[in-house]
C-alpha positions in Angstrom: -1.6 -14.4 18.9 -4.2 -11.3 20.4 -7.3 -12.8 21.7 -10.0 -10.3 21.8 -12.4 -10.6 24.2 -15.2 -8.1 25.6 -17.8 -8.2 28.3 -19.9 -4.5 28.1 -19.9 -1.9 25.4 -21.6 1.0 25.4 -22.4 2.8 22.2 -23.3 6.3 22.2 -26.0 7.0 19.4 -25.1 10.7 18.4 -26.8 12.3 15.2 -26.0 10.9 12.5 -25.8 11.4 9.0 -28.6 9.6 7.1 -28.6 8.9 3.2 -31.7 7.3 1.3 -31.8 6.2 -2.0 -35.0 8.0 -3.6 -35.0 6.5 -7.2 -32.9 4.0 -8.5 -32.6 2.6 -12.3 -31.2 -0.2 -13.8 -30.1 -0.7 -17.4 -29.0 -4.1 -18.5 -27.8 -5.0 -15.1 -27.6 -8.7 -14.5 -31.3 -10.1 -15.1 -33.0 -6.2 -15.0 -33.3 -5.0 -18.9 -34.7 -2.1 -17.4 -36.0 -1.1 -13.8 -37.0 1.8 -12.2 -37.6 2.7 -7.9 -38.9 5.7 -6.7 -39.4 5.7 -2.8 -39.1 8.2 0.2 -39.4 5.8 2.6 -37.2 4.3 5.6 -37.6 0.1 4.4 -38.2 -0.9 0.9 -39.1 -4.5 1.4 -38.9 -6.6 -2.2 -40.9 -10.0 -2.5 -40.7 -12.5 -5.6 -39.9 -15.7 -6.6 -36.1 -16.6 -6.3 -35.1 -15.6 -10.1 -36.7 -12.6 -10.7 -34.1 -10.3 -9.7 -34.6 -9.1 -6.0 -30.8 -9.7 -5.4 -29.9 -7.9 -8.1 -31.6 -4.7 -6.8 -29.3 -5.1 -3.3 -26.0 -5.7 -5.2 -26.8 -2.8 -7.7 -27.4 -0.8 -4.5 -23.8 -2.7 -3.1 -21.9 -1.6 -6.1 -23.2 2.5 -6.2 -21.9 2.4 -2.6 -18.1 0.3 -2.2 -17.4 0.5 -6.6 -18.2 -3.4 -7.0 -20.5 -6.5 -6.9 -20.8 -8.2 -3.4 -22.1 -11.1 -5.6 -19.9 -11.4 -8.6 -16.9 -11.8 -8.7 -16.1 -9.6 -12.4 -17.8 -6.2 -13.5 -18.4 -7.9 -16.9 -20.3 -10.4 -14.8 -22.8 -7.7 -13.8 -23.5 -6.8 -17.7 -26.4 -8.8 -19.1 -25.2 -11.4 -21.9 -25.2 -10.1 -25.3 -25.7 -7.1 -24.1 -22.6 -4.4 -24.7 -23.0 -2.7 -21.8 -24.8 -1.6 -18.4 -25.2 1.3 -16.2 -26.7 1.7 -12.8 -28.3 5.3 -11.9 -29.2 6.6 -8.5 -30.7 9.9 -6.4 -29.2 10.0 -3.0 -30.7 12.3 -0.4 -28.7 13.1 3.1 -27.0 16.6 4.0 -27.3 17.2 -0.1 -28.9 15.9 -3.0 -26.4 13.6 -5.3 -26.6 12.2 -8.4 -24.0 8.7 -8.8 -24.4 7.0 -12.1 -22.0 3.3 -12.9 -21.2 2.6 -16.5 -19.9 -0.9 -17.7 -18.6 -1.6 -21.2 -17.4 -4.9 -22.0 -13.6 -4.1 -23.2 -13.1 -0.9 -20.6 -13.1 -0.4 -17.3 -16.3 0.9 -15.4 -17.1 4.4 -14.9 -18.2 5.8 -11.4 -19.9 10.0 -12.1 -20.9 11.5 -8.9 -23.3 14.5 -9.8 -22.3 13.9 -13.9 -18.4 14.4 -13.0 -16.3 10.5 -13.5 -14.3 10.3 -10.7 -10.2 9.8 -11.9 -9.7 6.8 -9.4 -12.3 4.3 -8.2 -10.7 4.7 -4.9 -11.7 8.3 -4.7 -15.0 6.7 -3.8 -14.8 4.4 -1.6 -15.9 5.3 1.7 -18.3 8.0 0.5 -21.6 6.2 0.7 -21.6 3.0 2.9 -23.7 0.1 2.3 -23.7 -3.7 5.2 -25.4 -6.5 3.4 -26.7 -9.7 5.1 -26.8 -12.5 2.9 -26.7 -16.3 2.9 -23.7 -16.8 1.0 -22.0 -14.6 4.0 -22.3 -17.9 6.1 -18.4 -18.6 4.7 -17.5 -15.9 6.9 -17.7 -18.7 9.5 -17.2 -21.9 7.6 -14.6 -20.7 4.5 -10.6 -19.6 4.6 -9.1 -18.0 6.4 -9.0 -15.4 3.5 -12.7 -14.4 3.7 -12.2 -12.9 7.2 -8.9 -11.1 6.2 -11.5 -9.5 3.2 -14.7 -8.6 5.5 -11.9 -7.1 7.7 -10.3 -5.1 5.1 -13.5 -4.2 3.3 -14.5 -2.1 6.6 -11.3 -0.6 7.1 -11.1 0.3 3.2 -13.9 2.3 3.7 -12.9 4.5 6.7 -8.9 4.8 5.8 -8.2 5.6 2.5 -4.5 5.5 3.2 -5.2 1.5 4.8 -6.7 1.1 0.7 -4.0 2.3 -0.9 -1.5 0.1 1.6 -3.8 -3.1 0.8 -3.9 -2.0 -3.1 0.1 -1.7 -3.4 0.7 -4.7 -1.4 -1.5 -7.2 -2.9 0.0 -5.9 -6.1 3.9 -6.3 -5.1 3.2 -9.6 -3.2 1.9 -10.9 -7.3 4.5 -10.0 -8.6 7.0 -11.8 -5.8 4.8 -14.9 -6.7 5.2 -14.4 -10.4 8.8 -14.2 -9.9 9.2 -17.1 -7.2 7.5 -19.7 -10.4 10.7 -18.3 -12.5 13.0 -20.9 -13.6 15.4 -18.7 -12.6 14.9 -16.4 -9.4 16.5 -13.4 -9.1 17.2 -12.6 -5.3 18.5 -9.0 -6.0 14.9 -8.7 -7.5 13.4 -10.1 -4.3 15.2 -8.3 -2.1 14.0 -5.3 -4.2 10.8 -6.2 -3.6 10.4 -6.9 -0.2 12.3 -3.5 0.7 9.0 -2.2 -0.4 6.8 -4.5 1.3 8.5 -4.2 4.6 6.6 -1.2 5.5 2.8 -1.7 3.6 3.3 -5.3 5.7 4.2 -3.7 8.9 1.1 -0.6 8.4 -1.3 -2.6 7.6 -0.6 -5.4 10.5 -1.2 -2.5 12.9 -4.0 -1.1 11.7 -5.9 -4.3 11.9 -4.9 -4.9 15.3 -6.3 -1.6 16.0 -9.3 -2.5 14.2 -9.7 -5.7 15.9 -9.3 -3.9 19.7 -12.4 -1.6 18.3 -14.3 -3.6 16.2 -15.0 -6.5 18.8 -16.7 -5.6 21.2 -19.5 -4.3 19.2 -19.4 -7.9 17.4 -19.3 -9.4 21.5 -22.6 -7.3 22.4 -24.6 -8.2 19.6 -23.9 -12.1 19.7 -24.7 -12.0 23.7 -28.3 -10.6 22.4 -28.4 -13.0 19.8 -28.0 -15.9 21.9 -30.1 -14.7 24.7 -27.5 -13.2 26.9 -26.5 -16.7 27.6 -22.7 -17.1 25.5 -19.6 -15.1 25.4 -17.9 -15.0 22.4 -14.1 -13.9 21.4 -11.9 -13.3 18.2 -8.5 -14.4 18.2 -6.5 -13.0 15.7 -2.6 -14.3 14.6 0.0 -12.8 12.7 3.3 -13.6 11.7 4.4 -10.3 12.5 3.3 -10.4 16.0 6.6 -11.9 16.5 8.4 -10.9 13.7 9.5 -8.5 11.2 8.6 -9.0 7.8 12.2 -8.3 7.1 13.3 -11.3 9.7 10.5 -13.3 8.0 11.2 -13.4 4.3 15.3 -13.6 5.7 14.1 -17.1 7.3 12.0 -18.1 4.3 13.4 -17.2 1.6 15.0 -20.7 0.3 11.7 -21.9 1.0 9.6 -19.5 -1.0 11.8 -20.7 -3.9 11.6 -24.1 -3.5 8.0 -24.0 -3.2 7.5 -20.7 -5.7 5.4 -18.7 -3.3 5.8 -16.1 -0.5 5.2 -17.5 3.2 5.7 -14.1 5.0 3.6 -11.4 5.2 0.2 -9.9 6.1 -1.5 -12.2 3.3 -1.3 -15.1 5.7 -3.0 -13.7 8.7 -5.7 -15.6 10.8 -9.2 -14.6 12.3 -10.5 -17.6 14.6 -13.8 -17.0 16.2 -14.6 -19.1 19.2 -17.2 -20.0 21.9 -15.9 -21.5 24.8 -12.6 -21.7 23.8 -13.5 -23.6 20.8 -13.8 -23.0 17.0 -17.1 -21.5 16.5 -16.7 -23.4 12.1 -15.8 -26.3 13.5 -17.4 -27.0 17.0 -20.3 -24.4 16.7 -24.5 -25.7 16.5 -26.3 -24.4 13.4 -27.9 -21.4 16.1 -24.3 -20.5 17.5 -23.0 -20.5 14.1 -26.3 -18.3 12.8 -26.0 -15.4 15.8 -21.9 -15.5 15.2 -22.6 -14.9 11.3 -25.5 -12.1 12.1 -23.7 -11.0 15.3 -20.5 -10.1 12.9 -22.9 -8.2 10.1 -24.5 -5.9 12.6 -21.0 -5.1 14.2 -19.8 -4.2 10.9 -23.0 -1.5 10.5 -22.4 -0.6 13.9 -18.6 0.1 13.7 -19.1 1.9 10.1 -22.1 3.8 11.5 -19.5 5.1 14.7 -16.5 5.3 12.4 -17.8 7.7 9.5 -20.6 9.5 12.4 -23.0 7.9 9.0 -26.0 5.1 8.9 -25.1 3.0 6.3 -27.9 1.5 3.8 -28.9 -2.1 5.2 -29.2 -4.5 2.6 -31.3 -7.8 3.8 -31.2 -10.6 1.3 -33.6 -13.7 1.8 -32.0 -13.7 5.3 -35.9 -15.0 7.0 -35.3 -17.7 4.5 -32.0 -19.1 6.6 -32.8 -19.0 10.0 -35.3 -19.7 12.5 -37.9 -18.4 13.8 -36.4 -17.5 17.6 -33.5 -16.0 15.7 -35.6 -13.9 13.3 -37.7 -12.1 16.5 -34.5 -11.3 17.9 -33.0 -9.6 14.6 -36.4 -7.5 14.2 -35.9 -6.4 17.6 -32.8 -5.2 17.1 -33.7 -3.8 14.0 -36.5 -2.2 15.2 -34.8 -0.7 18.6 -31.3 0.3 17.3 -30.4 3.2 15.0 -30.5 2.0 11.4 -30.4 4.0 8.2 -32.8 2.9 5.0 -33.4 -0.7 5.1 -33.7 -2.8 1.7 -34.9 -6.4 2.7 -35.8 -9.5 0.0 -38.3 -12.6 0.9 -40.2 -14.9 -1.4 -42.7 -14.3 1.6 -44.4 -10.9 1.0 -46.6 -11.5 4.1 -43.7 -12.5 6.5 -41.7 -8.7 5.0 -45.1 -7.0 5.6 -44.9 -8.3 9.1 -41.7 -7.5 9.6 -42.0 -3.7 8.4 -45.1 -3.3 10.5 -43.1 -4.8 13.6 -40.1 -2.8 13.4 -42.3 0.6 12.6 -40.8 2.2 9.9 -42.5 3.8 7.0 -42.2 1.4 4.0 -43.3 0.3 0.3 -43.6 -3.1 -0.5 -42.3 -4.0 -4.2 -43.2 -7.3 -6.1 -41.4 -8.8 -8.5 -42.2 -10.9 -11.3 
């Protein structure tokens, strides 16, 4: 078990790299049939009616960035019904001018075209264009399994070591088919030890490059929960894996008869834990709805913070609904930070289009506001 804990952090805001989406077109995505942006500007704050497709503009903006939905779970998911296919078309404007373009057809797998040329792996993108969404449904980062954490965790890393990706990518892949094989009538442990002299290693990188992570990533997530809460809580991550103590070679050795009793692996990096606590206690289970809100937030803006570091890059902020889940102490506090730390282009939904016209003018950016219907 590592327990991270940190007290001061100090961040050094250097120049960084600033991408803004300047028009933006959707083509059968979700609930848009068709939709068009065109904006210079640092916030592009969205009001409408829950329903009318405000969300959809953030995850299109999600999936030209890290190659998927953050709120489906399936690409076909994203392609409107009855429809054959969908594509998603953007102008990005940093150091250079680009041109990305996403294509779905039901039956094939999507398309990602960076300035008209289809990039040969999905992967080859990732990490290129960064995108941090705040969301309600992000709350089961605090509440859910254990398995959410492991996934915010690896989506940050995915996007700053492609070589972390392609570890995570084979080893979810051979740790299938060891659970395929474990449901067998018959197992065959020639096969299994096969397969686990390939895992050995992915297990063993990819345990110490989240440790790593972890040592960095926390206390950026430690200052911005102290200015959450007021300056008035420390917070900690503590983070358990089997392979803290063991190899994964020891570990499959011990569980082995076990996995096939049971017919599925109980080594590896697949069952590591994140607990967050206050106090010593579990923030899901001990935590009030505020400690539970600034841990949630607090978590969110580490991840821009660490990305924004990491790649030397402001990623796009994507706000969705987020005035609509927390209070109004906790909503000052976030437009302060927002308006005194260094963010890239903002995105932010509300069914309120006063309370986003307040929050542009607070945080003094320029901005358009865009209503739905």
């Amino acid at each position: 078990m590592c327990i991270f804990e940190a007290t001061k952090v100090t961040i050094l805001i250097a120049q960084k790299t600033l991408v803004k989406v300047q028009k933006l077109s959707l083509i059968f995505f979700k609930n848009h049939t068709e939709y068009k942006l065109h904006t210079d500007d640092d916030v592009v704050a969205i009001a409408g009616l829950n329903g009318v497709g405000k969300t959809t503009v953030l995850d299109a903006l999600h999936f030209l960035c890290l190659g998927k939905s953050y709120f489906s779970t399936t690409d076909m998911q994203c392609i409107q019904t009855n429809e054959p296919q969908a594509g998603i078309i953007a102008e990005l404007v940093g150091d250079t001018k680009n041109y990305l373009k996403v294509k779905f057809k039901r039956g094939s797998r999507k398309i990602i075209e960076k300035n008209g040329v289809p990039y040969k792996k999905i992967t080859d993108h990732i990490g290129e264009y960064l995108a941090v969404v705040i969301a309600p449904g992000d709350i089961e980062l605090i509440y859910g399994v254990n398995e959410k954490r492991r996934a915010f965790i690896n989506q940050i890393l995915s996007q700053i070591d492609r070589e972390h990706l392609l570890d995570l990518i084979k080893y979810n892949k051979l740790i299938e088919h060891r659970n395929k094989h474990l449901k067998q009538e018959q197992v065959d442990c020639a096969l299994l030890q096969t397969l686990d002299m390939q895992l050995a290693p992915l297990a063993q990188n990819i345990f110490l490059k989240r440790k790593a992570f972890l040592e960095e990533f926390v206390p950026f997530f430690e200052a911005k929960y102290h200015l959450l809460s007021g300056k008035k809580e420390r917070i900690k991550m503590v983070y358990t894996s089997q392979l803290q103590q063991n190899s994964y070679d020891e570990l499959v050795s011990q569980n082995r008869a076990k996995d096939i009793a049971v017919g599925r692996s109980f080594s590896g990096i697949h069952k590591d834990e994140l607990e967050i606590e206050i106090g010593n206690l579990s923030l899901r289970k001990y935590g009030s709805q505020g400690q539970i809100k600034s841990g949630l937030i607090a978590l969110k803006l580490a991840e821009y913070a660490y990305l924004s570091k990491a790649k030397n890059t402001l990623p796009l902020l994507l706000l969705d609904d987020i005035f609509e889940k927390i209070d109004d102490e906790r909503a000052q506090v976030l437009t302060q930070l927002i308006k005194n730390d260094n963010f890239g282009q903002i995105f932010i939904t509300d069914t309120n289009k006063e309370r986003l016209t307040a929050f542009c003018k607070e945080i003094g950016k320029t901005y358009t506001t865009v209503v739905l219907d």
